[in-house]
C-alpha positions in Angstrom: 0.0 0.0 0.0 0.8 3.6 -0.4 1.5 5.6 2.1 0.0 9.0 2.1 0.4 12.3 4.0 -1.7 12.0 6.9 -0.3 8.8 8.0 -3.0 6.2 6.7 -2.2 3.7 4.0 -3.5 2.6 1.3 -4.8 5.8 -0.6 -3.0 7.3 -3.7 -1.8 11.0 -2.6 -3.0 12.8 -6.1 0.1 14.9 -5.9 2.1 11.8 -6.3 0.8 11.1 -9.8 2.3 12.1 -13.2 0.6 14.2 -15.4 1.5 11.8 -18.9 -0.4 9.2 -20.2 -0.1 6.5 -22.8 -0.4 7.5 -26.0 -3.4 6.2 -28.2 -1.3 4.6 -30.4 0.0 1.9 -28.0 -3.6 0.5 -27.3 -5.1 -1.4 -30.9 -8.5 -1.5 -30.6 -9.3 -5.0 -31.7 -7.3 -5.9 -29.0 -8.7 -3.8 -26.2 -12.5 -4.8 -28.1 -11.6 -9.1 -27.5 -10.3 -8.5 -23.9 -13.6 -6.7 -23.3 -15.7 -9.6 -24.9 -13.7 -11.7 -22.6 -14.1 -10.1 -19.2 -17.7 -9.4 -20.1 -18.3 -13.5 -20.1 -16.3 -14.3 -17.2 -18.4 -11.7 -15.4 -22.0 -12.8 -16.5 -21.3 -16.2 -15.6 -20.0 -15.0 -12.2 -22.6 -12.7 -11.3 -25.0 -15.3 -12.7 -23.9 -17.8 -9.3 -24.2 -15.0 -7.1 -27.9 -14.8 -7.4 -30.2 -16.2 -5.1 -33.2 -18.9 -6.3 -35.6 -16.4 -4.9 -34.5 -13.8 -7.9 -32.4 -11.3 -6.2 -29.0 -10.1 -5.6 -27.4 -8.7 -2.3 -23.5 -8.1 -1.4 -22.5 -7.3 1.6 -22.5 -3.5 2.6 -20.0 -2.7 4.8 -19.1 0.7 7.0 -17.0 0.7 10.0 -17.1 -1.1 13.2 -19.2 1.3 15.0 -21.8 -0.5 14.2 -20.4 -3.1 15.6 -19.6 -1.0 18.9 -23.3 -0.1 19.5 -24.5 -3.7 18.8 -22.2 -4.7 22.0 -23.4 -1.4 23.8 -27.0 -2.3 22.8 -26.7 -5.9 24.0 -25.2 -4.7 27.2 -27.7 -1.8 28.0 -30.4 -5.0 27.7 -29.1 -7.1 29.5 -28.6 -9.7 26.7 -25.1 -10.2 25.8 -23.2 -13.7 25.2 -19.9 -14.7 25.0 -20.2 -15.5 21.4 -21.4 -12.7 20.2 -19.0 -10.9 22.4 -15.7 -13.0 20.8 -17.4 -12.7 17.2 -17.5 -9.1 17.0 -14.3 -8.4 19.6 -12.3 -10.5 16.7 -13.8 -8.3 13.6 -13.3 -5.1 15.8 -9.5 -6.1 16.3 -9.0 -6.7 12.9 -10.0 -3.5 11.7 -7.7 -1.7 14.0 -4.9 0.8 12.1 -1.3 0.2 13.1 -1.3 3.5 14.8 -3.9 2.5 17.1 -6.9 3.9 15.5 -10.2 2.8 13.7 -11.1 4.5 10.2 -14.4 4.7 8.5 -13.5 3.9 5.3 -10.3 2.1 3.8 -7.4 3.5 3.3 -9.0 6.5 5.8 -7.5 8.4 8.6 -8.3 7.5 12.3 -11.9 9.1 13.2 -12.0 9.8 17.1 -15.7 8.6 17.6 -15.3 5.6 15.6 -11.8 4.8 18.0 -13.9 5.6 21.0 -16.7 2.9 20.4 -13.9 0.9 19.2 -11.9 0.8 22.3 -15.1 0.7 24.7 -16.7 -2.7 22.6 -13.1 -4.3 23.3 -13.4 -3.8 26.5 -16.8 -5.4 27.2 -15.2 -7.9 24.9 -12.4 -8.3 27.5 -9.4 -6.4 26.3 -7.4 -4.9 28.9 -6.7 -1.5 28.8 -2.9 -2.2 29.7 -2.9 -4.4 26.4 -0.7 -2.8 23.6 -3.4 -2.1 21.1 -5.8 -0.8 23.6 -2.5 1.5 25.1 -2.2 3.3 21.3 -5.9 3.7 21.3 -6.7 5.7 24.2 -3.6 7.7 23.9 -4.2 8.7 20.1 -7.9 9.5 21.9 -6.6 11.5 24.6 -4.5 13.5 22.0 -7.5 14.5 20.0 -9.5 15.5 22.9 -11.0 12.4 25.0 -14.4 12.0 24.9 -15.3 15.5 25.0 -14.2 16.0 21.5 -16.7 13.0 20.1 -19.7 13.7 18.4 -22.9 13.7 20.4 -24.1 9.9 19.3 -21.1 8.5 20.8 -21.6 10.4 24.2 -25.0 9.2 24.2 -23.8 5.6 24.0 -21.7 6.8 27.2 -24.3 8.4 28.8 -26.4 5.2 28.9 -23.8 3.5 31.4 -22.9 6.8 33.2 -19.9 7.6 31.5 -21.0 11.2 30.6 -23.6 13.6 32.1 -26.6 13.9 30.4 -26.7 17.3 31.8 -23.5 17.6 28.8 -25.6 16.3 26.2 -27.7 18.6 23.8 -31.7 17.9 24.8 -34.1 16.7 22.4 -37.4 17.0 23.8 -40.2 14.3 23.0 -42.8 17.1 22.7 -41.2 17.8 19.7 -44.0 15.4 18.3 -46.6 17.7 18.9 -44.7 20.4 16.3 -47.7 20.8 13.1 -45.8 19.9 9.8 -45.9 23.5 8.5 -43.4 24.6 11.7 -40.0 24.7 11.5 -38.0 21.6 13.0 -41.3 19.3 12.9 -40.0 15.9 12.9 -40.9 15.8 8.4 -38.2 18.7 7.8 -35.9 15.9 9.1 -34.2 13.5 6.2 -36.2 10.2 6.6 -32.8 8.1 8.1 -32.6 11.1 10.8 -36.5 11.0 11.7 -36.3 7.4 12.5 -33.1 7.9 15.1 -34.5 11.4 16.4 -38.0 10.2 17.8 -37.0 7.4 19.6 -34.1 9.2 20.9 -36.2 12.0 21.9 -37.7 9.3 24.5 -34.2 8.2 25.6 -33.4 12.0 26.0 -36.4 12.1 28.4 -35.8 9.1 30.3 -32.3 9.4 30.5 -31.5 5.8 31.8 -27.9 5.3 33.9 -26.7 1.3 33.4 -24.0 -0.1 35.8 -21.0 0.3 34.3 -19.3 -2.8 34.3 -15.5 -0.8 34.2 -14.3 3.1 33.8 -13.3 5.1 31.3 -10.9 7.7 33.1 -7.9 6.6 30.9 -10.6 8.2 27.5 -10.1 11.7 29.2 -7.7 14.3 28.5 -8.0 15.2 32.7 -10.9 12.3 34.6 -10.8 14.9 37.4 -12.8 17.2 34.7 -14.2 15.4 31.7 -16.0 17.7 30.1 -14.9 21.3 30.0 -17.2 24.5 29.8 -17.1 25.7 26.2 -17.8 29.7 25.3 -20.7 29.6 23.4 -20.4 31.2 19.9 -21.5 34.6 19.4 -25.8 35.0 19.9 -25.6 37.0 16.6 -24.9 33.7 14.5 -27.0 30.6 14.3 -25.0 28.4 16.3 -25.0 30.6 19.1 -28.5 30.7 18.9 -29.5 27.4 18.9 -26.7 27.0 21.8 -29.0 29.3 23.6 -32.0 27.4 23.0 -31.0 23.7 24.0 -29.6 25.7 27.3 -33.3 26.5 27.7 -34.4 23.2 26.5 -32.3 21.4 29.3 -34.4 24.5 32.0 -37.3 23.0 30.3 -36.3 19.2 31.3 -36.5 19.4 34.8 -40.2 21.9 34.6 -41.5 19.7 32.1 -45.3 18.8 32.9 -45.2 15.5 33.5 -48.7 14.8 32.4 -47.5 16.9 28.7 -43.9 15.4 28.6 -45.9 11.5 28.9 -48.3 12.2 26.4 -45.3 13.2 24.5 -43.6 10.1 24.9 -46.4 8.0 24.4 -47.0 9.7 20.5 -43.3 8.9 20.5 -43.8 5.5 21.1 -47.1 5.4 18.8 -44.9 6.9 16.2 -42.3 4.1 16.3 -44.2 1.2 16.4 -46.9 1.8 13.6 -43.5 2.0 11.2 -42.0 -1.3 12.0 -41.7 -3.8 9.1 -42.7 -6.5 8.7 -39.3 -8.2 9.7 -39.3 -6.5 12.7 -36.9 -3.4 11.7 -37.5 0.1 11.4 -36.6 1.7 7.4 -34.5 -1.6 6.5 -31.7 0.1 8.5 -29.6 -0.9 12.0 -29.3 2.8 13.5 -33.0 4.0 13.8 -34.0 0.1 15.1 -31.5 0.3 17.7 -32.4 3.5 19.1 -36.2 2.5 18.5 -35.4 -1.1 20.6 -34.0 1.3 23.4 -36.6 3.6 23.6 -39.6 1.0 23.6 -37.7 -0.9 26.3 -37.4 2.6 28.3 -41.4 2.7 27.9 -42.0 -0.5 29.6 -41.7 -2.6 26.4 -40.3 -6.1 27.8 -37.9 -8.4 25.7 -40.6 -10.7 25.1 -43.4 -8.2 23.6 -43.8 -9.1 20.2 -42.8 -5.8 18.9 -39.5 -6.1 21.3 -39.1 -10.1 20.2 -39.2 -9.0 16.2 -36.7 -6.5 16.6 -34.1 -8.4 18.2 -34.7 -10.8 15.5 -34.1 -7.9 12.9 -31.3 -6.8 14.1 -29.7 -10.3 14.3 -30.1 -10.3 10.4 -27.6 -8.0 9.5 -24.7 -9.6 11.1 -22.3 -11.0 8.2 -20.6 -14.7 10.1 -16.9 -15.0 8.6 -15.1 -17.4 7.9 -12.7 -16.8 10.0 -15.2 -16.7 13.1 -15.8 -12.6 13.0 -19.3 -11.3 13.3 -19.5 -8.4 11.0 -22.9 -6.0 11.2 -23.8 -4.5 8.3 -25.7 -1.1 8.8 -28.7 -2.1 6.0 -29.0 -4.6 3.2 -29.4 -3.5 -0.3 -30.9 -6.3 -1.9 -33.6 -4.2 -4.0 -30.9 -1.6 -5.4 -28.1 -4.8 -6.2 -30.7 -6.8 -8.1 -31.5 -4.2 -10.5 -28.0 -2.8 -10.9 -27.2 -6.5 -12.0 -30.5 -7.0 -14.0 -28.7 -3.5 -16.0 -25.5 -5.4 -15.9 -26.3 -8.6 -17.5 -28.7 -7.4 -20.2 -26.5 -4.9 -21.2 -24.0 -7.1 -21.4 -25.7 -9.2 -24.4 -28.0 -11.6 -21.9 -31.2 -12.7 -23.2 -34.0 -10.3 -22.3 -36.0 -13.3 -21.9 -33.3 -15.1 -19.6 -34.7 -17.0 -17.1 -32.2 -15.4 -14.5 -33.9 -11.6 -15.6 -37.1 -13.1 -15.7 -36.9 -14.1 -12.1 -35.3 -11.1 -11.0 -38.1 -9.3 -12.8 -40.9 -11.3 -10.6 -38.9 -10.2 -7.6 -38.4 -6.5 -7.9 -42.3 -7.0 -9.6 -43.0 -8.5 -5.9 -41.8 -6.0 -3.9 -42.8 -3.1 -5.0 -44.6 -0.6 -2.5 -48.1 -0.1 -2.9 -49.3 2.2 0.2 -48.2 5.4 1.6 -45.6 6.3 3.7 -43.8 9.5 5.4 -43.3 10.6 1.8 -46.8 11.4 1.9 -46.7 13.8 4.2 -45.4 16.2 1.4 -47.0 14.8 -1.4 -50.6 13.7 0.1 -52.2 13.4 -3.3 -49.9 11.2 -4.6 -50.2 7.4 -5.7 -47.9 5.2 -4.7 -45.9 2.8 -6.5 -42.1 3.2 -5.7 -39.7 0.8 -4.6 -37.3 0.6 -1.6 -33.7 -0.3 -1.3 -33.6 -3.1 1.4 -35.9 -6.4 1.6 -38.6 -5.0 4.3 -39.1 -0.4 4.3 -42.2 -0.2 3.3 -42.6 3.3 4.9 -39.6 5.0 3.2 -39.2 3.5 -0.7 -36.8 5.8 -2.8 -37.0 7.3 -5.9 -32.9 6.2 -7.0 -34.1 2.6 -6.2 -37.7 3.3 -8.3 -36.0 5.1 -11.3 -33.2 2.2 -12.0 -35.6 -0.8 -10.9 -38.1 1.0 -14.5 -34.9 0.7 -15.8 -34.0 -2.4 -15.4 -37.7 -3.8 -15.8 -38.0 -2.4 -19.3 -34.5 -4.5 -20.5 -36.6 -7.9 -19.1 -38.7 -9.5 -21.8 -41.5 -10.7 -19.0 -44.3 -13.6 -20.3 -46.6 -11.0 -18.4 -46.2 -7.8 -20.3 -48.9 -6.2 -18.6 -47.9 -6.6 -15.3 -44.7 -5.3 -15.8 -45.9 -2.1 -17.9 -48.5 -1.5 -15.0 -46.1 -1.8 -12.4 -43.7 0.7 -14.6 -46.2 3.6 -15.0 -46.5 3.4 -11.0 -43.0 4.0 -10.9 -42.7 7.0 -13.2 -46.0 8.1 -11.9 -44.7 8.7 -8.3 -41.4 9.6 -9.5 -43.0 12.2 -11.2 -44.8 13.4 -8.5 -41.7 13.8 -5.8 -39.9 16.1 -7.7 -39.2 18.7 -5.9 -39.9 22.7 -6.7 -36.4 23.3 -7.8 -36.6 20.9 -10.3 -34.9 18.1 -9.4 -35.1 14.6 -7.3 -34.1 14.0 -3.6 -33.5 10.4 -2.4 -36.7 10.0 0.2 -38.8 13.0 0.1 -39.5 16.1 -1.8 -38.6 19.8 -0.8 -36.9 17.9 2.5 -34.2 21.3 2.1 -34.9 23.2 5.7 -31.5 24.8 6.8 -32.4 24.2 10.4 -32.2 20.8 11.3 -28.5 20.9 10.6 -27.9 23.5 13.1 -29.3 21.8 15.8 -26.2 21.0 18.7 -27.9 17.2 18.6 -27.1 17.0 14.8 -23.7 16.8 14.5 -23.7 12.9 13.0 -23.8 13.6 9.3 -26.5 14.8 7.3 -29.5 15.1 8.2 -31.9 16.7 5.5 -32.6 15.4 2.3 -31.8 18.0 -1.1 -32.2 17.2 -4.2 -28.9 15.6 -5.9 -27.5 15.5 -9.1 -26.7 11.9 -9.1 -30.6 11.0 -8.0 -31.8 13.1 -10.7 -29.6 12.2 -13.6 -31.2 8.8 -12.6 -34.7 9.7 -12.7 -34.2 12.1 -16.0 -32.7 9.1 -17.7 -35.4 7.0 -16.6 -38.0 9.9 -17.9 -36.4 9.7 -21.2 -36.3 5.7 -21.6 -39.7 6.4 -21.5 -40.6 8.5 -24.1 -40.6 11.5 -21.9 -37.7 13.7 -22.9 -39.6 16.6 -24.2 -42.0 16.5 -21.0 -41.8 19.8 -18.8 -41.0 17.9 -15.6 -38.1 16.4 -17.5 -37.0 19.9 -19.1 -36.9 21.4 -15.4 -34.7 18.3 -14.0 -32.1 19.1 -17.1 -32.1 22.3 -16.5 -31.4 22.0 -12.6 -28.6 19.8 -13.8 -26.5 21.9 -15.9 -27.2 24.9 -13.7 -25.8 22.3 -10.9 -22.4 21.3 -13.1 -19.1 22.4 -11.3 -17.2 25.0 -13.4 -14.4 22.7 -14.0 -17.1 20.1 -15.7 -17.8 17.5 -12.8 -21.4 17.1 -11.0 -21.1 16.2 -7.5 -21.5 13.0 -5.9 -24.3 13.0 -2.8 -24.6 8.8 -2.9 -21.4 8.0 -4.4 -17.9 8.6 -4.8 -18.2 11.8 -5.5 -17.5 13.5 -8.7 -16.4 10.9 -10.6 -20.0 9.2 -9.5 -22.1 12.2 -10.0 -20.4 13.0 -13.4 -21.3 9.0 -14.4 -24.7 9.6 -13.2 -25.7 12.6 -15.1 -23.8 12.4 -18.7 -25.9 9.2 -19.7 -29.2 11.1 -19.1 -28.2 14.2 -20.6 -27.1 12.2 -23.4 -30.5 10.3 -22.9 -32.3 13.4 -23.0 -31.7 14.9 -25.7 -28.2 16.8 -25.3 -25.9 16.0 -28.2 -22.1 15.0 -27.3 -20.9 17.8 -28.4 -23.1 19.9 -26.0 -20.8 22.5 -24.0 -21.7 20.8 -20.8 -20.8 17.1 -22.4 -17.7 18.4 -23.7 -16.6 19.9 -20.1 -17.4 17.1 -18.5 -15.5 14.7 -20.9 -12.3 17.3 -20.8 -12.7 16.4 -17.0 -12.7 12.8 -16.6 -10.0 12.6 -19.4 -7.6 15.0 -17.1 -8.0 12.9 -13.9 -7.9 9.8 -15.4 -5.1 7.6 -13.5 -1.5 6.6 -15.5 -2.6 3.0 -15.1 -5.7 3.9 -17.1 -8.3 3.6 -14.4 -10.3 6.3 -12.3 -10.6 6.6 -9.0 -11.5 9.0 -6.2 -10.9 9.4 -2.4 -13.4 9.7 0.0 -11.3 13.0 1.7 -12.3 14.9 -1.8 -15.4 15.7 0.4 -14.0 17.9 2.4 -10.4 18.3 0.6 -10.7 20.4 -2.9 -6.9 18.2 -3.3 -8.1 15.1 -3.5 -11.5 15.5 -6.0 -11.1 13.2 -9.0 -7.9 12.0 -7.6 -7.4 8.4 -5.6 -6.4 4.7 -6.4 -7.8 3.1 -9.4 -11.0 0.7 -8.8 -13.5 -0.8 -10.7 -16.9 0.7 -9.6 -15.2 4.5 -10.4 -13.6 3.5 -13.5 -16.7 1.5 -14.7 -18.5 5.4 -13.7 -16.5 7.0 -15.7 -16.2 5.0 -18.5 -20.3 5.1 -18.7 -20.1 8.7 -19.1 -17.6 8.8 -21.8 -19.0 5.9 -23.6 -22.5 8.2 -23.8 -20.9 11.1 -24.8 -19.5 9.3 -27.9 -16.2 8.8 -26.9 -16.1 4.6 -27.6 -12.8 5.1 -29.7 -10.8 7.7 -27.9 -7.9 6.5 -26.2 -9.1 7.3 -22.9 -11.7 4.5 -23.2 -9.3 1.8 -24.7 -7.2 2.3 -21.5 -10.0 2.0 -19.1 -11.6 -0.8 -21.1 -8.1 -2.2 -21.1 -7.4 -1.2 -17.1 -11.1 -3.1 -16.0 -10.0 -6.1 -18.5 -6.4 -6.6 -17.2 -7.5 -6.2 -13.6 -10.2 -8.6 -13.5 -9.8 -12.0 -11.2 -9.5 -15.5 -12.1 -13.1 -15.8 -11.4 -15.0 -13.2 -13.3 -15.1 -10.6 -10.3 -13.0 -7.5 -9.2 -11.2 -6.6 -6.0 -11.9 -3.7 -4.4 -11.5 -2.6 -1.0 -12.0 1.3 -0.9 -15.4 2.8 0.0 -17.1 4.2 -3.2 -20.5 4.3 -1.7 -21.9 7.2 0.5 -24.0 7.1 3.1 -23.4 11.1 4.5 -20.3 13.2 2.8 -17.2 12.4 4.6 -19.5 11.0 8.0 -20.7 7.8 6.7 -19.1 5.9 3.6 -19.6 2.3 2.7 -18.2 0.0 0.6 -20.6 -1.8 -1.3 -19.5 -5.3 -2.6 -21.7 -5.7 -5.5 -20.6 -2.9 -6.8 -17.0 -4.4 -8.1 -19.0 -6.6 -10.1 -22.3 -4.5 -11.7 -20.8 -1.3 -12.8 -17.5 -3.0 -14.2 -20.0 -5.5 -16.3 -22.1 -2.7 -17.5 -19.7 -1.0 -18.8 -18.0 -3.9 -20.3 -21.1 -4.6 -21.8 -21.9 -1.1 -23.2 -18.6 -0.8 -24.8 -18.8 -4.0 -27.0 -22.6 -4.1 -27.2 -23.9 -0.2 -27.4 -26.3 1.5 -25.5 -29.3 -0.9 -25.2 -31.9 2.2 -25.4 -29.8 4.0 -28.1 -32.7 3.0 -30.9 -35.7 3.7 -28.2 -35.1 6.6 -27.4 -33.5 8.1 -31.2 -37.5 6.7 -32.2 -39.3 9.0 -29.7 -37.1 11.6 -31.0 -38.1 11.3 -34.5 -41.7 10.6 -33.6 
């Protein structure tokens, strides 16, 4: 691995790189068109065994081991932990540990002080010894960036639960924030749908504030035990931060005043709230965070471990832990089985399988299945609308998403289905909602529409990642592709999501990247529906974003791009080649016309040469995004579908290339 500047390993420092590339001459195209053909069928047949007999697809999604951490912490707070579970996770916890004592978020990743914090305190329910050398590096690196007192408030609340912090130090999030109408500020709907489901039941934690017995102490986590958490000056009351300060000081008055009578009624809309959106399975929005919290808060209201509701989400949450070979116990924070199944439905067909192959068939029924066909929070904005969306995970009935909806129409119309009418029916749902969440700007959030209040993002409590939901370039490049697939390039609701986009490309040519890594995703995501659209490749906007790719385009011929280009203008477009980024980037140059440039043959030729024995790619960097820079996640699947779809576009074409040229000239 490579070491870079800031002490981690494994990322490509950008400034490291030469400026020259191969010249085009040295890559004949014949050859770089056979290796294609080649890595193309070794794929298909790969991704063909990886598909379950129910239809689907799901890799595993991993994060970082703070979801691990808070499984122990939860297990512990209950009452219910067991030495295997304990071992398990302790051994996948180790393993993840850097060399200079610190846990990352994503590969390749500095050392995140929260992340080490909940690190070090699941080892030592696990049974490390703070005196052991891995734990000594750990809690010293933690003192030096602050203690405790420097984590973000979710960790602290962890803390707080076994009395290792003050919940008079924590910011207060009162449960009669239920009774806030929809039109007021902070009301629970201006809240991203992910944040919703972790702020209500934690607004019943917040009121109950529950004090476990600590089974060891933390004094060696602060910078001075005698004073663990040090008065801070407030910021200035002229500036928003100071005034919200000012309000959660007068929230935390409000705590001990509260009318009790008010503050139960409170908590038991909280509780109402929470339980009329568990699934099915027993989880809460297909995800671990909001069904932890929601297991802790119901508990806190008198919810025992054998209540049904309690009993089925336990029984959840014990699906997302990933068993090793090895014997670790890996937890995965949700399962993306909806969105991997129609990335590889995309992948296969357009890689020159049958439309009427009985794999896409049967992946066809199961996306057909689960599709969502009654309301949920999105409703709250759009009460008028139909539903007919789909959701990423197996069981979120309450929150589908319009990424997951516009590439499942996607992948539905390359299925030749023996039911034609059920599929079209089920299509029309799709763009029918879709259609209906855009938002006023113009374009597509993930969850909701017009979810954009500057508020919640202020709030001291919020300090965890985002926690609104904007519209984002990749999302709508998504849905205006999907718009004009079908026939409706020309249609004003498509005509105000281009327009949003090229208002929304960076001067140097990129788009950004809200759900993947970053520019080099969001640039991949919009070029193919510009292109889709309408927008000729040699459109100004094509043309920049094609100048752009091509200059930050890796000497090995791949693409890459580091998670730190979040927050780090440095690293954008620049970071270790891998499959998924290279695959993005080759999608948008391949739709902008560019199938014979050299810049194409070498990433054809970097995806062809890299490929393993057995059809699939390695690739351990985090291209997925959960929050900017917070929360980044390395999805496995996605070594395998984007690779294979562009493979497959390169030596087949664009499978919608006639389609859509026919509604043009209709």
């Amino acid at each position: 691995m490579t070491a870079t500047t800031d002490g981690s390993t494994g990322a490509v420092n950008p400034r490291a790189a030469s400026a020259s590339k191969p010249t085009d001459t040295t890559i004949a195209a014949d050859d770089v068109l056979d290796a294609a053909r080649r890595a193309a069928e070794r794929s298909v047949e790969h991704l063909l065994g990886q598909q379950d007999e129910q239809g689907w697809w799901k890799g595993d999604l991993a994060t970082n081991v703070t979801m691990d951490a808070e499984d122990l912490l939860l297990r512990q707070f209950l009452g219910i932990q067991d030495p295997d579970t304990l071992r398990a996770a302790g051994r996948f916890i180790r393993g993840e540990q850097l060399g200079d004592g610190t846990w990352a978020t994503f590969h390749g990743g500095p050392g995140e002080l929260s992340t080490t914090i909940e690190a070090y305190v699941a080892l030592r329910l696990a049974g490390d010894r703070p005196d052991e050398p891995h734990m000594v590096r750990a809690s010293a690196w933690i003192r030096e960036q602050g203690g405790i007192a420097a984590s973000r408030v979710f960790t602290r609340i962890w803390l707080a639960l076994f009395g290792w912090w003050k919940w008079d130090d924590l910011p207060e999030l009162p449960p009669e924030l239920m009774f806030f109408p929809k039109w007021a500020p902070l009301n629970i709907y201006d809240f991203g749908c992910w944040a919703r489901q972790t702020i209500v039941p934690l607004t019943i934690v917040s009121a109950k504030r529950p004090v476990r017995p600590a089974p060891f102490r933390l004094d060696e986590l602060h910078t001075d035990a005698r004073n663990p958490s040090p008065s801070r000056r407030p910021a200035p009351a002229a500036i928003w931060d100071g005034v919200f300060q000012r309000l959660d000081k007068a929230l935390h008055l409000y705590h001990r005043i509260a009318p009790r009578g008010l503050r139960r009624t409170a908590m038991n809309a909280a509780a109402r709230w929470i339980i009329e959106r568990q699934e099915n399975d027993g989880c809460w929005g297909g995800i671990q965070p909001p069904a932890v919290y929601s297991v802790i808060a119901l508990h806190l209201m008198g919810y025992d471990l054998d209540h049904p509701v309690m009993r089925a989400g336990l029984e959840s949450l014990d699906r997302f832990a990933v068993w090793r070979e090895d014997g670790a116990r890996m937890i995965e924070a949700c399962q993306s089985p909806v969105w991997d199944t129609c990335l590889a439905t995309i992948a296969l067909a357009d890689a020159g399988l049958s439309p009427d192959h009985p794999a896409l068939v049967k992946a066809a029924d199961w996306m057909l299945d689960e599709e969502i066909a009654r309301p949920g929070d999105w409703a709250v904005r759009r009460p008028r609308l139909d539903p007919g969306g789909w959701a990423f995970e197996f069981h979120n009935d309450n929150y589908p998403d319009i990424d997951d909806t516009a590439e499942v129409v996607l992948a539905l119309r390359r299925v030749r289905h023996p039911d034609p009418a059920r599929v079209e029916a089920a299509i029309q749902r799709g763009v029918r909602w879709s259609v209906g969440m855009q938002s006023r700007n113009g374009a597509w959030g993930a969850f909701d529409a017009d979810n954009t209040s500057p508020l919640p993002n202020r709030l001291p409590f919020c300090d965890f990642g985002e926690v609104v939901d904007p519209p984002s370039a990749d999302v709508t490049g998504h849905v205006v592709e999907m718009l004009a697939v079908e026939g409706r390039s020309g249609h004003p609701v498509t005509r105000r999501g281009i327009r949003w986009l090229l208002a929304e490309q960076e001067d140097g040519g990129a788009w950004f990247g809200r759900w993947g890594v970053n520019y080099v995703y969001g640039t991949g995501s919009v070029v193919p529906a510009l292109v889709a659209a309408g927008l000729p490749g040699t459109h100004p906007a094509i043309r920049r974003a094609v100048g752009w790719l091509e200059s930050v385009q890796n000497d090995d011929g791949g693409w890459g791009e580091d998670l730190r280009s979040y927050h780090d203008e440095k690293w954008i477009g620049h970071g270790a080649s891998t499959a998924s980024q290279t695959a993005w980037a080759l999608l948008a140059l391949l739709a902008a016309g560019e199938r014979d440039s050299g810049a194409v043959r070498r990433g054809v030729r970097w995806l062809s040469e890299t490929q393993r024995a057995d059809g699939s790619w390695d690739e351990p960097y985090f291209t997925g995004t959960g929050f900017p820079w917070d929360f980044s996640i390395n999805y496995h699947l996605y070594r395998q579908v984007f690779p294979l779809t562009a493979l497959g576009r390169y030596v087949h074409g664009d499978p919608f290339a006639d389609r859509v040229a026919a509604v043009k000239g209709a």
